[in-house]
C-alpha positions, 0 to 999 in steps of 0.5 A, a space after each residue: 448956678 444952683 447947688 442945691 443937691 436934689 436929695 439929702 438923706 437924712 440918716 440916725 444911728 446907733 452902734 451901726 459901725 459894721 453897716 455904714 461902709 456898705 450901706 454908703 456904698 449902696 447909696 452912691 450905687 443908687 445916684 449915680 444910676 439915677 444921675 441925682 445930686 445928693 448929700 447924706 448926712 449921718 447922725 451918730 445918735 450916741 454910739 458907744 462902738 466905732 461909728 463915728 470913726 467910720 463916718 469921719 473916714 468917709 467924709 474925709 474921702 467923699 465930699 457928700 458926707 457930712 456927719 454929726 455927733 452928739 454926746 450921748 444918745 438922745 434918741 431918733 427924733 433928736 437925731 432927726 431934728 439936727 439933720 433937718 437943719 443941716 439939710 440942703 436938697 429940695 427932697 429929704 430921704 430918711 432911712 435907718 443905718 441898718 440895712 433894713 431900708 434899701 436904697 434902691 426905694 430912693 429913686 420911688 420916693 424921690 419921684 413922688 415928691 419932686 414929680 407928683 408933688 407929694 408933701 410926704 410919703 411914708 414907706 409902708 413894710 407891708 411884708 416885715 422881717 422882724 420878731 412877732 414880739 415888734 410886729 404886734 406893737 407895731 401893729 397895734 400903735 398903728 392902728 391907734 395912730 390912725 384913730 386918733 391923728 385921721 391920717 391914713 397910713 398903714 406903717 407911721 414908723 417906718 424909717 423910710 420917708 421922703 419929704 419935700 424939703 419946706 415940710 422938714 423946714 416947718 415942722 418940729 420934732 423931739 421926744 418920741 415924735 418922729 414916728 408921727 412927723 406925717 401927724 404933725 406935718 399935716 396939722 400944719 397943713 401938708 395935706 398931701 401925704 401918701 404911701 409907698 409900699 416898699 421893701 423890708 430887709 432882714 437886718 444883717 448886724 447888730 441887735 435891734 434896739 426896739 424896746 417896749 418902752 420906745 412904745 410905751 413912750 410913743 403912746 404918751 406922744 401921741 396924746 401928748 402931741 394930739 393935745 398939744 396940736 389941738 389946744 398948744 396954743 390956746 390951753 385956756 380953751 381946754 382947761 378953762 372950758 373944763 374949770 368953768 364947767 366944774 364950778 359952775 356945776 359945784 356952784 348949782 349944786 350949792 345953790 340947790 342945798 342952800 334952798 333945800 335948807 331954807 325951804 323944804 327942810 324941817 328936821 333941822 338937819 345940817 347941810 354938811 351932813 349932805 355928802 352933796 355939800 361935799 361933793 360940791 364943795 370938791 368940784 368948786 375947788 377942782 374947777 378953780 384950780 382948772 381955770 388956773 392952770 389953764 390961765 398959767 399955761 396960756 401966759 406959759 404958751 406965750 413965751 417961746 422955748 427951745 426944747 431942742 437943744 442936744 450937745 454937739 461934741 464934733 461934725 464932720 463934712 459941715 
């Protein structure tokens, strides 16, 4: 007989404590409506409050808990990375803890994936309820995002999402990365990505912990991740290109002087006194060191790292 539950939810926290209980309760309200096998799965990302507490006390009275604490905060896309390896549904639903995702978009999002055969679909909070000091960035970082990635989403940070499960599988996510999972799950060849417009609730606890710096640091991913994803695993395509490029140019200059020296030039007059020869001479040393760098990073992307490892001081319902 197969066990398999047919959703995990993956959910990412920090300093959520008032919010768990009823948000919990939310989502038993959901599957048991909808007659879905489930599992939920929090990530206490570092919590300095009572989180943790609450999460152990649920799991200790419902079987679906399971819950996961790292030992300091290490961000979303950590939290996200150890909830994907644990997950067992064949679809996985991501919502933040603060009850500004409601549960009652999971039968929707559920149904696109297991029904229409989606790979991903992104929640799109098309009417938001948040300070126009995150709307704006938000808007903005989206509008780039798309620019850059050429995938089609209106909202790449909404918290909402739903997955088939081979897509949490493959793709991997850490340092700011997880807003741009549909990015990165489409360059690995999950075509089918969609969009779900769903609700956006006003948050009832706590504070929120959006900061400039979270999109700041989003930006730099992404030209990290577009990089990586195009040249990752062939650097020397890039950085050797470029270096052979700027050497060669160098080189032709050089040349050039060298001629103009020896057969046009009557004064007498020093080749270094050309700030060509110098602006050569840069260009050579540039290009040289270019092609290194691209031969050190091909021998680097060679070699397999984990760059994912967080400390799990304790787990509960695992």
């Amino acid at each position: 007989m197969d066990n398999t539950p047919n959703i995990t939810l993956v959910i990412p926290l920090l300093d959520e404590e008032e919010s768990i209980v009823e948000l919990y309760s939310w989502i038993r309200k959901v599957m048991a409506e909808n007659n879905y096998t489930y599992e939920v799965i929090f990530v206490d990302d570092g919590s300095k409050d009572g989180s943790w507490k609450v999460i152990a006390e649920l799991s200790t009275v419902y079987e679906e808990v399971k819950g996961i604490r790292f030992r300091r905060n290490y961000g979303k896309s950590a939290a996200l990375n150890r909830g994907f390896a644990l997950a067992e549904g064949n679809v996985v639903i991501t919502m933040d803890a603060d009850l500004q995702d409601s549960p009652d978009e999971i039968p929707a999002l559920y149904k696109k994936i297991a029904e229409d055969g989606c790979d991903l679909i992104s929640g799109w909070k098309k009417t938001r309820h948040d300070p126009i000091s995150k709307t704006i960035p938000s808007r903005f970082f989206n509008w780039i995002t798309r620019k850059m990635s050429g995938v089609k989403l209106n909202d790449f940070n909404c918290g909402l999402k739903s997955y088939k499960k081979e897509v949490v599988k493959t793709v991997e996510v850490y340092g700011e990365m997880h807003r741009y999972i549909p990015v990165i799950a489409k360059w690995a060849g999950f075509t089918n990505i969609g969009e779900l417009e769903v609700q956006h609730q006003a948050r009832k606890y706590g504070v929120t912990k959006f900061g400039l710096e979270r999109f700041i640091n989003g930006f730099l991913d992404l030209l990290s991740i577009t990089f990586v994803s195009k040249f990752g695993k062939r650097p020397m395509h890039l950085f050797g290109l470029l270096g052979t490029l700027m050497f060669a140019l160098g080189f032709v200059v050089s040349i050039w002087l060298g001629i103009d020296k020896l057969l046009l030039d009557k004064g007498g007059r020093l080749i270094a006194d050309n700030p060509l020869f110098y602006i050569a001479l840069v260009t050579m040393l540039l290009g040289t060191q270019m092609f290194l760098v691209g031969f050190l990073a091909e021998m680097i992307a060679r070699v397999s790292h984990d760059r994912n490892k967080y400390h799990v001081i304790e787990t509960v319902g695992t």
